[in-house]
PyMOL Python script that loads the backbone (N, CA, C, O; Angstrom):
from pymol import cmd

cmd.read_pdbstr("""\
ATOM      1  N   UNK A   1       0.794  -6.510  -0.241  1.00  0.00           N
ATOM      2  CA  UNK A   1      -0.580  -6.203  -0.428  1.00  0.00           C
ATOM      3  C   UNK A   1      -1.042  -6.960  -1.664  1.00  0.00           C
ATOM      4  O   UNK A   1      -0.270  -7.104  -2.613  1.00  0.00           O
ATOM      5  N   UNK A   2      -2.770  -7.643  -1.689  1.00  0.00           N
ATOM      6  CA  UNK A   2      -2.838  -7.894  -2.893  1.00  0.00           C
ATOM      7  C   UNK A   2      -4.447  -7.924  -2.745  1.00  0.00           C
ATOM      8  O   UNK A   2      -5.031  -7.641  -1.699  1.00  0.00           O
ATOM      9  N   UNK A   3      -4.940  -8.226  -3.691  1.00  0.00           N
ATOM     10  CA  UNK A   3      -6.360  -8.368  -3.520  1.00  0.00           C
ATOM     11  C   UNK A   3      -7.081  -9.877  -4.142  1.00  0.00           C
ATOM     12  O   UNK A   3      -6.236 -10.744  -4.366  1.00  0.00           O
ATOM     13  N   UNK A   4      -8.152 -10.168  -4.361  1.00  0.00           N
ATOM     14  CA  UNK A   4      -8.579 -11.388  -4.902  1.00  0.00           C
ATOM     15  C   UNK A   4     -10.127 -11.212  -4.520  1.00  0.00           C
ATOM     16  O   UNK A   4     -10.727 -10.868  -3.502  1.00  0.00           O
ATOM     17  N   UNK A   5     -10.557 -11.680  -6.051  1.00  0.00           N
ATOM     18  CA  UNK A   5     -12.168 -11.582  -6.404  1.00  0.00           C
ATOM     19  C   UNK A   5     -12.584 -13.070  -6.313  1.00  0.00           C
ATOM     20  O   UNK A   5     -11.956 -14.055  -6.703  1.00  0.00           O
ATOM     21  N   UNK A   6     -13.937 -12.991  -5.632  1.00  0.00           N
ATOM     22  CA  UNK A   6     -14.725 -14.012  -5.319  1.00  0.00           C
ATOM     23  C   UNK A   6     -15.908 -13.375  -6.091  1.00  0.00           C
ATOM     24  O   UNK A   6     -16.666 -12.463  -5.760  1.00  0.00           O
ATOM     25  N   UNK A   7     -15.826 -14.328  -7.527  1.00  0.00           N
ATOM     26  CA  UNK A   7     -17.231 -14.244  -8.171  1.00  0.00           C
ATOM     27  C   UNK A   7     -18.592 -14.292  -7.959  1.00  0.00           C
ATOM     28  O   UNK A   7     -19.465 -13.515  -8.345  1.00  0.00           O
ATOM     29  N   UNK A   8     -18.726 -16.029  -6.817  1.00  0.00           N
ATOM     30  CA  UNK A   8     -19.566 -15.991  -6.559  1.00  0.00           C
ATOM     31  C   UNK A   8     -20.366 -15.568  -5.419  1.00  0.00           C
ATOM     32  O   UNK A   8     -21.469 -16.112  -5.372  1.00  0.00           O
ATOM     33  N   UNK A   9     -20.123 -14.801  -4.552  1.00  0.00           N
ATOM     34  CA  UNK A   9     -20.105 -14.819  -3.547  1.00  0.00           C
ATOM     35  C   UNK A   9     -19.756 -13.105  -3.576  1.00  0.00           C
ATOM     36  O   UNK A   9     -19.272 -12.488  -2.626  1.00  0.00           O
ATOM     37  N   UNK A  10     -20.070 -12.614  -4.693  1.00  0.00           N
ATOM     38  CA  UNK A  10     -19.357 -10.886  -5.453  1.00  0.00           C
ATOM     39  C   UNK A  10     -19.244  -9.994  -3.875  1.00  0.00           C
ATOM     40  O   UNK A  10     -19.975  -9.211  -3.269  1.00  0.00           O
ATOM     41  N   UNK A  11     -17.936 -10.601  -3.648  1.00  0.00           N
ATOM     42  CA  UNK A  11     -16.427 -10.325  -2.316  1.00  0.00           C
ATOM     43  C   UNK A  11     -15.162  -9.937  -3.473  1.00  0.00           C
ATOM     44  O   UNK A  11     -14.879 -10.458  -4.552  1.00  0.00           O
ATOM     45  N   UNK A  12     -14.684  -9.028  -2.879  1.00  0.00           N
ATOM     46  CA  UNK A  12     -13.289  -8.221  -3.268  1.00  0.00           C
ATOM     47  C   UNK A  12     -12.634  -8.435  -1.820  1.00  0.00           C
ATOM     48  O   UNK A  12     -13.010  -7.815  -0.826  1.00  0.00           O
ATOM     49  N   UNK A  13     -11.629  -9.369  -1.824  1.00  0.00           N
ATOM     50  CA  UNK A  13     -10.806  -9.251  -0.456  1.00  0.00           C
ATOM     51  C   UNK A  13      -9.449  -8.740  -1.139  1.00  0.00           C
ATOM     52  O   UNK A  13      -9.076  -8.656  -2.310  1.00  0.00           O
ATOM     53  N   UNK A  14      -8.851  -8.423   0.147  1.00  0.00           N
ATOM     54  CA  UNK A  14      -7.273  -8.086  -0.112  1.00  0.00           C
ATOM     55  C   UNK A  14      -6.609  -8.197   1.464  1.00  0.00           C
ATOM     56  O   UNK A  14      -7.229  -8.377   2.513  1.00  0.00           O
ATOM     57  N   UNK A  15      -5.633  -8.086   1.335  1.00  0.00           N
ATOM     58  CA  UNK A  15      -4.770  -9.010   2.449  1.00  0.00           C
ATOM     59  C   UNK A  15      -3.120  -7.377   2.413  1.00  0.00           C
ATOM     60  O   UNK A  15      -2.848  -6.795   1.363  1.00  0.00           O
ATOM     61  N   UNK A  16      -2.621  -7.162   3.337  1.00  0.00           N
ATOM     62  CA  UNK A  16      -1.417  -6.780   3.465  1.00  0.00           C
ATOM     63  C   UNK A  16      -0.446  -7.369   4.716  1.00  0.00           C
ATOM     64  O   UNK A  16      -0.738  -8.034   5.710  1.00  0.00           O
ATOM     65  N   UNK A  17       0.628  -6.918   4.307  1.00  0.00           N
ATOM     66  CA  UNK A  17       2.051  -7.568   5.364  1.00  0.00           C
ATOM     67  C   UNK A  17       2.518  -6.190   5.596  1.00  0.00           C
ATOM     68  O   UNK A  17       2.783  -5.481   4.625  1.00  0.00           O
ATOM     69  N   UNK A  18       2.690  -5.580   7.261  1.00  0.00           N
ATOM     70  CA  UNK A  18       3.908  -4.811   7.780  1.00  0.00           C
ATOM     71  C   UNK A  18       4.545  -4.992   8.197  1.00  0.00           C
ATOM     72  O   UNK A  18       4.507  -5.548   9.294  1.00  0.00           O
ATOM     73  N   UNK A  19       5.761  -4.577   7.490  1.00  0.00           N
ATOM     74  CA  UNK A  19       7.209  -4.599   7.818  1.00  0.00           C
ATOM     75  C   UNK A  19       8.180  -3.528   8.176  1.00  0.00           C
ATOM     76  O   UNK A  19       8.118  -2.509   7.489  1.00  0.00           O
ATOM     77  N   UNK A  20       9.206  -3.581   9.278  1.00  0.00           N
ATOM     78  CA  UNK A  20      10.030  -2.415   9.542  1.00  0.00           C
ATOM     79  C   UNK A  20      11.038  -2.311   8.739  1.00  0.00           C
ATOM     80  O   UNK A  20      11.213  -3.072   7.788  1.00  0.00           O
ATOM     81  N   UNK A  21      11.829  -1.314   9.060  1.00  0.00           N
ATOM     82  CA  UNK A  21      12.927  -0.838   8.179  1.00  0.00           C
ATOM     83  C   UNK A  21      13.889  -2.347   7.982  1.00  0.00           C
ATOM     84  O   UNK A  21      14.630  -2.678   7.056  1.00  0.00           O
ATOM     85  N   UNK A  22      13.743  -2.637   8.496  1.00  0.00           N
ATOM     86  CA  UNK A  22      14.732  -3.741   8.748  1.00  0.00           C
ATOM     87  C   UNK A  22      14.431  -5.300   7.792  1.00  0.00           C
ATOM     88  O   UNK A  22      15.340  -6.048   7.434  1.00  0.00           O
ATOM     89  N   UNK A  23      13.182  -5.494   7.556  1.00  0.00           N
ATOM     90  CA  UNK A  23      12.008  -6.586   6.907  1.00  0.00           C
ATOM     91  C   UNK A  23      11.710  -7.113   7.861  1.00  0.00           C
ATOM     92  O   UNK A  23      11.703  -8.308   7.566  1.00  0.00           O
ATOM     93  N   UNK A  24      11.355  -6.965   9.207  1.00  0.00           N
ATOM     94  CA  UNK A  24      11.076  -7.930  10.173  1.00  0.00           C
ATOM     95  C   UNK A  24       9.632  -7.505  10.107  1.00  0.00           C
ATOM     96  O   UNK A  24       9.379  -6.306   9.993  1.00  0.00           O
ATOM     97  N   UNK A  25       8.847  -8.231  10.158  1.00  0.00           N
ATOM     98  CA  UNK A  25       7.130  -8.767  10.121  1.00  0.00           C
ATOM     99  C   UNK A  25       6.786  -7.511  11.553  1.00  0.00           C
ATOM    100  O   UNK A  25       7.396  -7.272  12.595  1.00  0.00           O
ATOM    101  N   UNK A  26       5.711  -7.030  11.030  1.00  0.00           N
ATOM    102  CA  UNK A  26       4.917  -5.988  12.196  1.00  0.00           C
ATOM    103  C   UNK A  26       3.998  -6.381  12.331  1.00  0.00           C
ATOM    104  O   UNK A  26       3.802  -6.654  13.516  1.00  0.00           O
ATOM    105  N   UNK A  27       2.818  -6.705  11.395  1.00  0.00           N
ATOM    106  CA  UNK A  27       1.444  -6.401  11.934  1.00  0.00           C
ATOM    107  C   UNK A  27       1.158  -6.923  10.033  1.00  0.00           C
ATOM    108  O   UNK A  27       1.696  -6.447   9.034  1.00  0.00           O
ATOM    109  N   UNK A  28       0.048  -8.122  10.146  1.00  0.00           N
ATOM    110  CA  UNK A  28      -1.351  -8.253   8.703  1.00  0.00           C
ATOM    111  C   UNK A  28      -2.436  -8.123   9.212  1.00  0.00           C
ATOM    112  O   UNK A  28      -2.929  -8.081  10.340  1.00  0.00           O
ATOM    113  N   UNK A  29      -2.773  -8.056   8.057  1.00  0.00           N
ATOM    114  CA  UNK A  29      -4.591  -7.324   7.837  1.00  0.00           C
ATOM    115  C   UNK A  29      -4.831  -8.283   6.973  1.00  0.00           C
ATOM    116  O   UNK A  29      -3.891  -8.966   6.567  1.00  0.00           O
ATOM    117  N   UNK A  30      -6.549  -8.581   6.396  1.00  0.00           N
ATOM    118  CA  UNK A  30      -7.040  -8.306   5.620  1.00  0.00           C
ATOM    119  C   UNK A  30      -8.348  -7.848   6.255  1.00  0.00           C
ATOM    120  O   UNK A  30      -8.596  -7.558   7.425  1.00  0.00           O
ATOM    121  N   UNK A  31      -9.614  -7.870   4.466  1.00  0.00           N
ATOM    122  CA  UNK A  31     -10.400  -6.956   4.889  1.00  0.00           C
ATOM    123  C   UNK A  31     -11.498  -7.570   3.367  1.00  0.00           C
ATOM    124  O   UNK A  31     -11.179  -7.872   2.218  1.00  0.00           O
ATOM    125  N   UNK A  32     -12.556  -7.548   3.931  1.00  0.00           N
ATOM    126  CA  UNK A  32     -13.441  -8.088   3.054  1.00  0.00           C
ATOM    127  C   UNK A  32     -14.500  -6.739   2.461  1.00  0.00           C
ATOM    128  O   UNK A  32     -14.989  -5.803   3.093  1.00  0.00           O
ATOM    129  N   UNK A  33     -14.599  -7.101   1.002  1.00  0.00           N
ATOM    130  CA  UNK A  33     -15.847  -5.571   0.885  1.00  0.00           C
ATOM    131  C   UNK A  33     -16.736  -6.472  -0.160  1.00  0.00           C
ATOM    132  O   UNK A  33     -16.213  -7.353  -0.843  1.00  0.00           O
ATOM    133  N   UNK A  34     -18.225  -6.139  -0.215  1.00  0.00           N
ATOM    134  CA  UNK A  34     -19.121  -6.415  -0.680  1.00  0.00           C
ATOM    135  C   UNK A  34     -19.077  -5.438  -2.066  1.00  0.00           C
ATOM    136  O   UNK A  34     -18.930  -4.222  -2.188  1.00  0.00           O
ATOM    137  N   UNK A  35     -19.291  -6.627  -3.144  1.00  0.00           N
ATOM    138  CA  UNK A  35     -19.541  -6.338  -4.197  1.00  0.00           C
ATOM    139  C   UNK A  35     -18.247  -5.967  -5.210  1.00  0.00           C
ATOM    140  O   UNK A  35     -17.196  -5.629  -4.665  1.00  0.00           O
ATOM    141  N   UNK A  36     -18.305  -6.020  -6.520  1.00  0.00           N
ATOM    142  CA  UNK A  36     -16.890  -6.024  -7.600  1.00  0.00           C
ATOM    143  C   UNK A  36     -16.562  -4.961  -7.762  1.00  0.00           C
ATOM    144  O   UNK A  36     -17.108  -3.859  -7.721  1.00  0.00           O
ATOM    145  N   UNK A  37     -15.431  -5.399  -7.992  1.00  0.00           N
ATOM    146  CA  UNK A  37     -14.916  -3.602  -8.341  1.00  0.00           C
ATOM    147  C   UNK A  37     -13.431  -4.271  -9.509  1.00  0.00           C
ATOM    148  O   UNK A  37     -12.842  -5.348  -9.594  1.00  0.00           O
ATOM    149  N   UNK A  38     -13.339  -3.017 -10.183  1.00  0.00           N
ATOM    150  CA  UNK A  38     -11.979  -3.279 -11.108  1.00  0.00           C
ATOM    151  C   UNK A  38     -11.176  -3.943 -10.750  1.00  0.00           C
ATOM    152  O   UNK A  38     -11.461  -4.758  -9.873  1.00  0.00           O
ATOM    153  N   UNK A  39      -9.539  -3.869 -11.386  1.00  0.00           N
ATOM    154  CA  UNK A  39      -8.592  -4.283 -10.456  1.00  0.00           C
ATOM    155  C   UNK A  39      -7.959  -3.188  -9.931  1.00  0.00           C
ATOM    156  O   UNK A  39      -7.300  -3.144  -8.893  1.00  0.00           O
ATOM    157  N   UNK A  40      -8.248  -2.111 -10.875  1.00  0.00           N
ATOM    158  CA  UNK A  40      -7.315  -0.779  -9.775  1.00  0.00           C
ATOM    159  C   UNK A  40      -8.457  -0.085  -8.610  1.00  0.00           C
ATOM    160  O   UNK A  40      -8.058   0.445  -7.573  1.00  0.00           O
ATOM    161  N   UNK A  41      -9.426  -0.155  -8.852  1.00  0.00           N
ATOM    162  CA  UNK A  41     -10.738  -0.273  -7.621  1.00  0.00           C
ATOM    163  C   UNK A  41     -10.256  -1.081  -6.474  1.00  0.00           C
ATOM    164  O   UNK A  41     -10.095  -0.494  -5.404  1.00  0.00           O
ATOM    165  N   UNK A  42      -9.956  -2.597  -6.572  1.00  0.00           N
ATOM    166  CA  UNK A  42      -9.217  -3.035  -5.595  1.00  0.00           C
ATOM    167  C   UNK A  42      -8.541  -3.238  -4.713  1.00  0.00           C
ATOM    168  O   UNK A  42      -8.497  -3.559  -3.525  1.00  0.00           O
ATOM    169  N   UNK A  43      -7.565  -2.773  -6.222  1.00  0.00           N
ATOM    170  CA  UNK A  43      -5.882  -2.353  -4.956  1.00  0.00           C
ATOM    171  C   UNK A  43      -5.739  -0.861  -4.292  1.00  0.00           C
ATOM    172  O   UNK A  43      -5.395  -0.629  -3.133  1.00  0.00           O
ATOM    173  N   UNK A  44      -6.158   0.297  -5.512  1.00  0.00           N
ATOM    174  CA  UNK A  44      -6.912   1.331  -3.989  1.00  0.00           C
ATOM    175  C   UNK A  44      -7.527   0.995  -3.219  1.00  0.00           C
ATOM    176  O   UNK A  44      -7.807   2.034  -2.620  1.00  0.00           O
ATOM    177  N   UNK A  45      -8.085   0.069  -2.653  1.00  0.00           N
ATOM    178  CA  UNK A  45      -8.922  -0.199  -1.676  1.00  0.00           C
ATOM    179  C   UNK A  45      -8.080  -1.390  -0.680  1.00  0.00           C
ATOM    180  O   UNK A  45      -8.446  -1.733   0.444  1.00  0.00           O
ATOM    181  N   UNK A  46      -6.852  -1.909  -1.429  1.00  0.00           N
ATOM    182  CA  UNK A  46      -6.224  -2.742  -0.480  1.00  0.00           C
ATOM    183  C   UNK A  46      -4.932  -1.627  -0.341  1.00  0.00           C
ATOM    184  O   UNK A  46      -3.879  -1.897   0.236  1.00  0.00           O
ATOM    185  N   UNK A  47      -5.193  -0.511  -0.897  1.00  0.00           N
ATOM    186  CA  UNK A  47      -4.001   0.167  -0.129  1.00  0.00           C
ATOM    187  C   UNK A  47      -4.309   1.367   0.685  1.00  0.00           C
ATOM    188  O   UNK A  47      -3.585   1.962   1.483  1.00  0.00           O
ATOM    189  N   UNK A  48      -5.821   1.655   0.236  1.00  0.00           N
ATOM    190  CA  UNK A  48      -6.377   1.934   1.934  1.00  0.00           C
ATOM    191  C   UNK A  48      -6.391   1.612   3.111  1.00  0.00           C
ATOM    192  O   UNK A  48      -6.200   2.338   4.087  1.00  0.00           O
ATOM    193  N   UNK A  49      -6.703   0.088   3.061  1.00  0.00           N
ATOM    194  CA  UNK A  49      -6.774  -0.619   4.159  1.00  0.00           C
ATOM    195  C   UNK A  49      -5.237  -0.340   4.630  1.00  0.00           C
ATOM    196  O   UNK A  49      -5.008   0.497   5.503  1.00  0.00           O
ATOM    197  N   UNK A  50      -4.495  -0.873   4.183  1.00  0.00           N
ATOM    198  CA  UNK A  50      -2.973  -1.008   4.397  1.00  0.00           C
ATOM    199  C   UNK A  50      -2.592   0.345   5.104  1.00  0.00           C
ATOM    200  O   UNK A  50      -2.118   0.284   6.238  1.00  0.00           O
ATOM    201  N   UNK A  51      -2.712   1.132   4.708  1.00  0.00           N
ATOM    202  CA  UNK A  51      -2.494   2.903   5.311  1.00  0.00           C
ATOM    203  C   UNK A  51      -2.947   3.001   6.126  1.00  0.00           C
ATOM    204  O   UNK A  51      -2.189   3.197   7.076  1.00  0.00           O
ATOM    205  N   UNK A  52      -4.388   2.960   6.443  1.00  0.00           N
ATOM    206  CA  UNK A  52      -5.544   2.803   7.490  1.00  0.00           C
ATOM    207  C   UNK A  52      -4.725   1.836   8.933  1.00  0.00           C
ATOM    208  O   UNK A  52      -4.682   2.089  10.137  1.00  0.00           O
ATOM    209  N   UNK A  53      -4.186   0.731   8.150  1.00  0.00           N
ATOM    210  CA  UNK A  53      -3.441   0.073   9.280  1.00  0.00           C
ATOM    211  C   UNK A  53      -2.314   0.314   9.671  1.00  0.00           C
ATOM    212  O   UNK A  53      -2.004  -0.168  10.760  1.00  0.00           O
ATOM    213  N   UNK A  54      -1.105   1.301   8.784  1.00  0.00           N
ATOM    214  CA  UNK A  54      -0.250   1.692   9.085  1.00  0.00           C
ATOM    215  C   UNK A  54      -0.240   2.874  10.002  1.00  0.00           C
ATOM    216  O   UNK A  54       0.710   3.150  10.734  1.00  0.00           O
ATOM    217  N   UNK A  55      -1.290   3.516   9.925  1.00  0.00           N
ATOM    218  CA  UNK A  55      -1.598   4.976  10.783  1.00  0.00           C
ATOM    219  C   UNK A  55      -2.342   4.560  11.566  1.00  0.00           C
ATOM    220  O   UNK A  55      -2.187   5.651  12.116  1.00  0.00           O
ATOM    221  N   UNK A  56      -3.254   3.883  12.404  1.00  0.00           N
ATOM    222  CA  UNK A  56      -3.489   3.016  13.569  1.00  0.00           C
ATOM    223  C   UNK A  56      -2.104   2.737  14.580  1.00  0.00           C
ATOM    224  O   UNK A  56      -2.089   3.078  15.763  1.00  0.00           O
ATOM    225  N   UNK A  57      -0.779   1.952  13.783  1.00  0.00           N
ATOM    226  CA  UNK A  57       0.648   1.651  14.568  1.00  0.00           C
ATOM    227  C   UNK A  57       1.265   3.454  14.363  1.00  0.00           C
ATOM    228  O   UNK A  57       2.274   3.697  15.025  1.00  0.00           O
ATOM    229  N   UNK A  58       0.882   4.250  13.785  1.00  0.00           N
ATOM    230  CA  UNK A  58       1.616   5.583  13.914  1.00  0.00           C
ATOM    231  C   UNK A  58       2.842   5.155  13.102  1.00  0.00           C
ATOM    232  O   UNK A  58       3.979   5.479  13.447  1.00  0.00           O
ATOM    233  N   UNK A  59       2.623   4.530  12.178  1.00  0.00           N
ATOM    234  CA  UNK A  59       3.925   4.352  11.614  1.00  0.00           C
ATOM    235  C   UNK A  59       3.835   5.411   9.692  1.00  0.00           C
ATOM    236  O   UNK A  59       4.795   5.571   8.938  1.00  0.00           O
ATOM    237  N   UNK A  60       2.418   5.898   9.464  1.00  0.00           N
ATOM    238  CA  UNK A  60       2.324   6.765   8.195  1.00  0.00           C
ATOM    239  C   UNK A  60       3.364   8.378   8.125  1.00  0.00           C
ATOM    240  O   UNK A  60       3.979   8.866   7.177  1.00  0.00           O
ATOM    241  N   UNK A  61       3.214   8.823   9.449  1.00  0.00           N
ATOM    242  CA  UNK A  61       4.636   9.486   9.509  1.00  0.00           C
ATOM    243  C   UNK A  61       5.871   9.054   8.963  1.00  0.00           C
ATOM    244  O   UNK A  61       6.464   9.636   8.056  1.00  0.00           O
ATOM    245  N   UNK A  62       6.228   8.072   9.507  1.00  0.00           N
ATOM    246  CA  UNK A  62       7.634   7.338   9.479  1.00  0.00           C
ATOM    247  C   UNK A  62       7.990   6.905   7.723  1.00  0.00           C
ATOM    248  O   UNK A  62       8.868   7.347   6.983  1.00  0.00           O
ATOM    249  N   UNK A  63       7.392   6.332   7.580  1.00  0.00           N
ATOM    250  CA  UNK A  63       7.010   5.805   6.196  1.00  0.00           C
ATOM    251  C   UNK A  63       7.324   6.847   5.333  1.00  0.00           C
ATOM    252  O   UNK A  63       8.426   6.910   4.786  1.00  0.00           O
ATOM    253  N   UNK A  64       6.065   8.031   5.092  1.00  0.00           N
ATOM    254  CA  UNK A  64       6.487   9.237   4.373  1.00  0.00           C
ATOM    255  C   UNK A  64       7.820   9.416   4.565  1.00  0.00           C
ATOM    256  O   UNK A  64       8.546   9.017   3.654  1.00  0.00           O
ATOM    257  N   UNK A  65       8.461  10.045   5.766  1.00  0.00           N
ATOM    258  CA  UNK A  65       9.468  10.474   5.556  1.00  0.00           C
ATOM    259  C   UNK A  65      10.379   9.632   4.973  1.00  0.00           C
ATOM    260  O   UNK A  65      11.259  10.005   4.198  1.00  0.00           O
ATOM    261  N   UNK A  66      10.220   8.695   5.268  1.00  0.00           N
ATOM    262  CA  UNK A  66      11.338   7.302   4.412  1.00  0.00           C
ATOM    263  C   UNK A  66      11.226   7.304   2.914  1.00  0.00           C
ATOM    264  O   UNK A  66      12.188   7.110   2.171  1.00  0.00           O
ATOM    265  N   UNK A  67      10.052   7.525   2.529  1.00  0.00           N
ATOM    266  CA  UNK A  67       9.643   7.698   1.256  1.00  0.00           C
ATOM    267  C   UNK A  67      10.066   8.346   0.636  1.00  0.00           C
ATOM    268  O   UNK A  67      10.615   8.028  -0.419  1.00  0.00           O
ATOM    269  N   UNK A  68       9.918   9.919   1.242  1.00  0.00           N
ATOM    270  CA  UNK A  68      10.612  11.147   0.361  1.00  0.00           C
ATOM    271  C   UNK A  68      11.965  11.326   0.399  1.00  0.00           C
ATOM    272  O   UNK A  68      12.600  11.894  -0.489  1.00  0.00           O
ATOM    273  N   UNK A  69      12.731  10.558   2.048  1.00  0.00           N
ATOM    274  CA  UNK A  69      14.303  10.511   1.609  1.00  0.00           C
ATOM    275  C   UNK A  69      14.777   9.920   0.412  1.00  0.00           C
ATOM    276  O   UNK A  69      15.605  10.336  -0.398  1.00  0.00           O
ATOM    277  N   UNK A  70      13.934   8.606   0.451  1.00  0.00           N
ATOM    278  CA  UNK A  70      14.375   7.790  -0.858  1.00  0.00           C
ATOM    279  C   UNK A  70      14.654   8.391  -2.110  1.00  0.00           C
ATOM    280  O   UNK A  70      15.630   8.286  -2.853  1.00  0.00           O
ATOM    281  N   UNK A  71      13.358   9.194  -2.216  1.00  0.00           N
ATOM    282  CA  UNK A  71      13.293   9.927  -3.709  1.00  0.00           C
ATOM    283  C   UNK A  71      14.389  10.741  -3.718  1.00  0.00           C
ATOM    284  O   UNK A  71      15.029  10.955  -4.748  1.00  0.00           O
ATOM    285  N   UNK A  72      14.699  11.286  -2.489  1.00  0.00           N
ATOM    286  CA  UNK A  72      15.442  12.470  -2.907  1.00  0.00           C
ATOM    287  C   UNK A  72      16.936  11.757  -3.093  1.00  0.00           C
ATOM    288  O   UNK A  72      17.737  12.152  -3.940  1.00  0.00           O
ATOM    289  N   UNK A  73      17.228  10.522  -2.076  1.00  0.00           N
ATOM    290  CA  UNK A  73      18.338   9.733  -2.412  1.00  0.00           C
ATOM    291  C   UNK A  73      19.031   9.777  -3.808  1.00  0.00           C
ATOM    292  O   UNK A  73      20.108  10.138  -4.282  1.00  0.00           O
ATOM    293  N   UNK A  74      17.466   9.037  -4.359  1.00  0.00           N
ATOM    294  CA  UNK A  74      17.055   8.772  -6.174  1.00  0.00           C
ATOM    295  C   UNK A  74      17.741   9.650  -6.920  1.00  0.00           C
ATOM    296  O   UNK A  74      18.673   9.481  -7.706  1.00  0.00           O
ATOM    297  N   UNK A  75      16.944  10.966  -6.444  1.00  0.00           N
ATOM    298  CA  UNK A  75      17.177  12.193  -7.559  1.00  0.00           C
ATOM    299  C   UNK A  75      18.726  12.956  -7.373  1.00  0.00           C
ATOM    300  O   UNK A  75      18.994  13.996  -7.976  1.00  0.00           O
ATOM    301  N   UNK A  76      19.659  12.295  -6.477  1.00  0.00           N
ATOM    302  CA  UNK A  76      21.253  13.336  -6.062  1.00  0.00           C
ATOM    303  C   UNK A  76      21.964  11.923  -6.742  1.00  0.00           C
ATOM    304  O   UNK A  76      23.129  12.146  -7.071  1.00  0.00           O
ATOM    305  N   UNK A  77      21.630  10.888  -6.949  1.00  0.00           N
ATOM    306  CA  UNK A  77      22.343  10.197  -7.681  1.00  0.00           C
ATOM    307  C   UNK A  77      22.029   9.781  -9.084  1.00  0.00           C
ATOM    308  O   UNK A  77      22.367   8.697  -9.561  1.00  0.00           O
ATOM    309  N   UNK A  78      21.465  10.565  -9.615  1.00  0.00           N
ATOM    310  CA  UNK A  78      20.761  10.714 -11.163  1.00  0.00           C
ATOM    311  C   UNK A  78      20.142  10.287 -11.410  1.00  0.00           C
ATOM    312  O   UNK A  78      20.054  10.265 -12.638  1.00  0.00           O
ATOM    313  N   UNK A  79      18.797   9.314 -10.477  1.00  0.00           N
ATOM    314  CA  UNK A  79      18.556   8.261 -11.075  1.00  0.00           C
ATOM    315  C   UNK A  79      17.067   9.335 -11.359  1.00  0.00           C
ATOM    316  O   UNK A  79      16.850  10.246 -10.560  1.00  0.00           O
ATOM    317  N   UNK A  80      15.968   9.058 -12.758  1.00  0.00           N
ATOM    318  CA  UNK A  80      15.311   9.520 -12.609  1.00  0.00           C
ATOM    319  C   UNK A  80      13.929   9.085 -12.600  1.00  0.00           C
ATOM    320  O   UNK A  80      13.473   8.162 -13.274  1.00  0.00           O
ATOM    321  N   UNK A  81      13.301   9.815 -11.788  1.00  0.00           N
ATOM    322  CA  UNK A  81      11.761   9.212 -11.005  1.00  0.00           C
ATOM    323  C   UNK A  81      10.975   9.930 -11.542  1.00  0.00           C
ATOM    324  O   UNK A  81      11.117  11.145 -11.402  1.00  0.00           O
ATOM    325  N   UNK A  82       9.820   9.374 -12.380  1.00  0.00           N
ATOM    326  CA  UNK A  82       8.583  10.720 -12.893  1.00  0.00           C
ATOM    327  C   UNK A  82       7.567  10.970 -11.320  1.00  0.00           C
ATOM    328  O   UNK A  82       6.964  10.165 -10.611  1.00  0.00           O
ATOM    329  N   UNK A  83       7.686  11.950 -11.269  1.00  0.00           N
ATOM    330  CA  UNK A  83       6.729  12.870 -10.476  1.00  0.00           C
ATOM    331  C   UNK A  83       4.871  12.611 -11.186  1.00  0.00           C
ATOM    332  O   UNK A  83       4.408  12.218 -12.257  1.00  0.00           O
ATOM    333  N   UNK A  84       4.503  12.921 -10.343  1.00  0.00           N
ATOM    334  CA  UNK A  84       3.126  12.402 -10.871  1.00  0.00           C
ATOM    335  C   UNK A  84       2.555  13.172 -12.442  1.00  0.00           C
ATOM    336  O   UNK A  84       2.087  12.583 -13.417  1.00  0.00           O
ATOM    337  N   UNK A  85       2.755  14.464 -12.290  1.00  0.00           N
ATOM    338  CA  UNK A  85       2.649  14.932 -13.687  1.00  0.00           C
ATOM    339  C   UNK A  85       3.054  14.555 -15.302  1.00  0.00           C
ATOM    340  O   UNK A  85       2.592  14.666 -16.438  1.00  0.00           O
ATOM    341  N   UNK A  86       4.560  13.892 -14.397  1.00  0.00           N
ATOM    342  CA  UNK A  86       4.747  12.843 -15.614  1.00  0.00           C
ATOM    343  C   UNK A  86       4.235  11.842 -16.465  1.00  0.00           C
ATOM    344  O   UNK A  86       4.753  11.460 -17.515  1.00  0.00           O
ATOM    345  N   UNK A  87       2.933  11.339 -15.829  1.00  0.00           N
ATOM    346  CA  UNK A  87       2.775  10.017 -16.010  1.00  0.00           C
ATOM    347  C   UNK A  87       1.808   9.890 -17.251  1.00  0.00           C
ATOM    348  O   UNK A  87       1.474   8.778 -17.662  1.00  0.00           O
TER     349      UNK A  87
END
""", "prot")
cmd.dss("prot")
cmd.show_as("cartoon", "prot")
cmd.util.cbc("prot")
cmd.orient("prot")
């Protein structure tokens, strides 16, 4: 995922790549929006899109759960992850 500002033309695009468990290529996007925004304005907005396109393939299920195994992987082998409160 990434994004990129067009000054003149005040466009915020961003672009993503899906990939399976495996790294084999699924499915890109991008996605054009009118008018500037930050850089973390952005990339929430290129990781909307990205989600938006991952739950279209039904793959935002899959994902989560992959997600939270990971963490929990993380956390039985000591490694430690701040939780959002942490931050």
């Amino acid at each position: 995922m990434d994004t990129r500002f067009h000054n003149q033309s005040a466009t915020t695009t961003c672009g993503w790549c899906i990939r399976d468990e495996a790294g084999m290529f699924e499915r890109a996007g991008t996605a054009w929006n009118h008018g500037t925004h930050s850089i973390i304005e952005a990339e929430a907005l290129a990781l909307l899109e990205s989600m938006q396109a991952a739950t279209s393939m039904n793959m935002m299920n899959k994902a989560s759960v992959k997600l939270f195994q990971m963490h929990d992987d993380h956390r039985k082998k000591g490694v430690d992850i701040p939780t959002e409160n942490e931050f």
